[in-house]
N, C-alpha and C positions, 0 to 999 in steps of 0.2 A: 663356743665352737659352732660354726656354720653346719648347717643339714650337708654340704655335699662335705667338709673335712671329716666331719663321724661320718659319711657312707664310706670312705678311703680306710679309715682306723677300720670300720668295722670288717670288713673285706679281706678274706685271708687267702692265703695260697690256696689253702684246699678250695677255695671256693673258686678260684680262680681253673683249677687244674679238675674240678669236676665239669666246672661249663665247656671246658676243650675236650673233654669226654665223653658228654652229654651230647654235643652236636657231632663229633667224629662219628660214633654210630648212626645218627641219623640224620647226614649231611644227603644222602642219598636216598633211604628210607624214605621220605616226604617230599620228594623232586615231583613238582607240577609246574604248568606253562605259564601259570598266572604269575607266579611270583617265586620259583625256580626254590632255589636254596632258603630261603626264606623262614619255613615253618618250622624247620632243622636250626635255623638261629636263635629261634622265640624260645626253641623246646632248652637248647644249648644254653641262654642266657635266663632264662626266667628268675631262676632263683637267685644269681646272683643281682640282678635288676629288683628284687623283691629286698632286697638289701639293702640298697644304692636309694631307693625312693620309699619311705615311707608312707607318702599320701598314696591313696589309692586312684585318683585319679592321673596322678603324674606315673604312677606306674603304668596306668592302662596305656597311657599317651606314649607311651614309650616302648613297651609291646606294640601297640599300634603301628610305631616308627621301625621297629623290627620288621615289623609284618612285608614292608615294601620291597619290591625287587632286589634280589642279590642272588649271583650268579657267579665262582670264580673258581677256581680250583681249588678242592677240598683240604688242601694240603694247606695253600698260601692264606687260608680264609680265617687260619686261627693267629696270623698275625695282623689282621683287621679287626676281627672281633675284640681280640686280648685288646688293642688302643681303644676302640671302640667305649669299653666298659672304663678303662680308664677316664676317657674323657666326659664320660655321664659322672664316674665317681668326682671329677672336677669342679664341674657345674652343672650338674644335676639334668634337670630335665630343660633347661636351659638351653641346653649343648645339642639339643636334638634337631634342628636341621644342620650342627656341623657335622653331627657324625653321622647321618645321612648321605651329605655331600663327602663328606671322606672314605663314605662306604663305595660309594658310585662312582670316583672319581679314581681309586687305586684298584676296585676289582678288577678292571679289565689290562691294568698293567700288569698286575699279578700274576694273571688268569695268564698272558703272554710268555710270562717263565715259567709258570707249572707247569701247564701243559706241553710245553717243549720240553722239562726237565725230567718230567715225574710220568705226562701220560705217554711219553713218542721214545725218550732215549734212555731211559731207565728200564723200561719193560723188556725193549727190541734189545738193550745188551743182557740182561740177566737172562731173557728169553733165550736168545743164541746161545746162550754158553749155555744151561739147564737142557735144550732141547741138544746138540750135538751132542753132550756126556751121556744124557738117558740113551740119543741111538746107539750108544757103544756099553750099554748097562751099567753105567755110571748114574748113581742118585746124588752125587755130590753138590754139583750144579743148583740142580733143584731146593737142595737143603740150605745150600749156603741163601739163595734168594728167601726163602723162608724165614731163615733167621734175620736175615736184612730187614725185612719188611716188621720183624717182632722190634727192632732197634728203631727203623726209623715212626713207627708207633709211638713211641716215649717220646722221638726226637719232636714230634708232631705237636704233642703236649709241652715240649718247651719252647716250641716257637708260640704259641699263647700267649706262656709267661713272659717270652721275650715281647711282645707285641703290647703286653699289659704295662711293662716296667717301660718300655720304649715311648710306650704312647702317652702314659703320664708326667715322664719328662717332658715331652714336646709340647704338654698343655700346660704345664709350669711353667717353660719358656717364652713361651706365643703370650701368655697374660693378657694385657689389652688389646694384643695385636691378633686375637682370636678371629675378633670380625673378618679380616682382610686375609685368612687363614681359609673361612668357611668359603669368603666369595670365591675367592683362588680353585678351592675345589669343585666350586658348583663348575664354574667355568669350565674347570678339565673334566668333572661327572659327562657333564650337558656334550662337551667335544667327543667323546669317550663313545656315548651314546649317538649321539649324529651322525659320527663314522659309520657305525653300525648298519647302519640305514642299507646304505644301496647294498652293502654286503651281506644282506638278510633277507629283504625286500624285495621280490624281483615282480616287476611289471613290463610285459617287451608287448608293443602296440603291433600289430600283424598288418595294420589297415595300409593300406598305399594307394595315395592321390596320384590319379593319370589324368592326363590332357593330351589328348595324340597320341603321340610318340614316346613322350615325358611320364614315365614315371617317378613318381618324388615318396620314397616310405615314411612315412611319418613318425616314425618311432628315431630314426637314424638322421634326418634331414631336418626335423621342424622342432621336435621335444630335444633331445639332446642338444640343440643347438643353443636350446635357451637356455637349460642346465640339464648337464646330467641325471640321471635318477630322480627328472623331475615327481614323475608320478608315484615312485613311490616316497616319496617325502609330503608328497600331497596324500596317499593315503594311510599315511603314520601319523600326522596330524589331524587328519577326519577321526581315526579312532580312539587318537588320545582326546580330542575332544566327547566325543560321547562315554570313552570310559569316565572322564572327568565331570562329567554332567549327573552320573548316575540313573539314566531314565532307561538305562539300557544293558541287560546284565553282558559281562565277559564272554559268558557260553555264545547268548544272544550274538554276540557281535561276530565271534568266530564264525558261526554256523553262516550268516552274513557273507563274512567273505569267501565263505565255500562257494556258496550260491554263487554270488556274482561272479567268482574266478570259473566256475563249471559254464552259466552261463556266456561268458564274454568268450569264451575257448570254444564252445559250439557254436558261435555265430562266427569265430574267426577273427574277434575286436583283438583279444590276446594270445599272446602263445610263449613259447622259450623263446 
C-alpha cells in the first residue's frame, strides 16, 4: 500500500469535520495583510496534514504551502480546503503546487458568490425582516435569523465534507491528466490575480507636460495610452520581486511604500 493510500484509509470523518471546525473559528481570528486567511488554514489543517504525511519534512513543506496567500469567503473556503486535503491524501506532498494552484485559481471565483450570497443578500434580507418586527416589538425576526445561522453552522461543515468527497473524486479522475489539471489552474490563479491589480492598485500620475498653449496630462495622454494600469503593474512587480529576493522584510517594504506614496503626494508627482 502506497504512503498517500494509508493517508486516505487513515483519514476519517471526524478528522475531516474537526479541520472545518478548527478553521471556522479562526478563519477570521488570525486575518493579517501578509497572507490574509492563511494562518486560520495551517491552524484548520494541521492535524489532519500530520496524518496525510508521515515524514516530517513533507509535513513541514506542506504547512509551508498552507502558509501562502488565501483569501475568500469563509463560508466557500471549506469546499477548497475539504478538495485541498483530498488531493495531498492523493499524492501526497507531491500534489503541492496543484493544490496551491487550485487554491488561487477558484478562491476568487468563490469569493465572487459568497460574498454576493452570504455577505450582501443574506444579511440585508434577514436584516430587513428582524429589524422592521423588533420596531413593532416583535423578536421573531431576529430569532428565526438566529436559528438560521445555528443551521447554516452544520451546513458549513458539510460543505468541507462535500469538498473532501468532491475533491477526491476529481483526483481519481484527472490521474495522469493531473499535470494539465495544475497548469490549467496556475493559469486561471495567475489571471485571477492580475485582474486584481488595477482594482487594488491605484497609482494616478498628477504631472502634466505643457508647451504653450498645449497641455498634455500624462497620466491620461501618454501612460494609459501605452496600457492601462501601467504603473501600478509595474509597481506589483517591483515588490514581488523584492519580497521574492528575501533582502527585505514585508513590514520593510510596506512602510516603503507609505513613504514614497506620502512623498510623491507632497510634491504633486501622485494623487487620486
Amino acid at each position: 500500500m502506497s504512503n498517500a493510500e494509508s493517508a486516505t484509509n487513515q483519514v476519517t470523518k471526524r478528522d475531516i469535520r474537526s479541520a472545518a471546525i478548527r478553521y471556522m473559528f479562526m478563519a477570521c481570528n488570525t486575518f493579517n495583510y501578509e497572507n490574509q486567511q492563511a494562518p486560520a488554514v495551517v491552524f484548520g489543517l494541521n492535524k489532519v496534514l500530520r496524518k496525510i504525511h508521515k515524514k516530517d519534512e513533507d509535513y513541514k513543506a506542506s504547512l509551508n504551502n498552507h502558509f501562502n496567500y488565501f483569501n475568500t469567503t469563509t463560508w466557500m473556503a471549506n469546499l477548497l480546503l475539504g478538495a485541498s486535503v483530498a488531493m495531498e491524501q492523493k499524492d501526497g506532498i507531491q500534489s503541492k503546487e496543484a493544490v496551491q494552484a487550485f487554491k488561487t485559481g477558484m478562491m476568487g471565483p468563490l469569493a465572487g458568490v459568497g460574498d454576493t450570497l452570504i455577505w450582501v443578500l443574506y444579511p440585508t434580507i434577514m436584516g430587513s425582516i428582524a429589524g422592521y418586527m423588533g420596531l413593532q416589538g416583535n423578536p421573531t425576526g431576529a430569532i428565526i435569523w438566529l436559528l438560521l445561522n445555528i443551521v447554516f453552522f452544520f451546513f458549513r461543515i458539510k460543505l468541507f465534507d462535500v469538498g473532501h468527497t468532491s475533491g477526491l473524486k476529481l483526483i481519481t479522475a484527472l490521474g495522469d491528466r493531473l499535470n494539465v489539471f495544475t497548469e490549467a489552474a496556475s493559469i486561471m490563479g495567475l489571471t485571477v490575480v492580475g485582474a486584481l491589480i488595477p482594482a487594488v492598485v491605484k497609482m494616478n500620475v498628477q504631472l502634466k507636460y505643457q508647451a504653450g498653449e498645449v497641455t498634455l496630462p500624462i497620466q491620461t495622454e501618454i501612460l494609459d495610452k501605452i496600457m492601462p494600469a501601467l504603473l501600478p503593474a509595474v509597481l506589483t512587480i517591483v515588490v514581488y520581486k523584492l519580497i521574492g529576493s528575501k533582502k527585505i522584510g514585508l513590514t520593510s517594504i510596506i512602510f516603503l511604500i507609505i513613504a514614497l506614496a506620502l512623498a510623491c503626494s507632497y510634491f504633486g508627482i501622485l494623487g487620486v
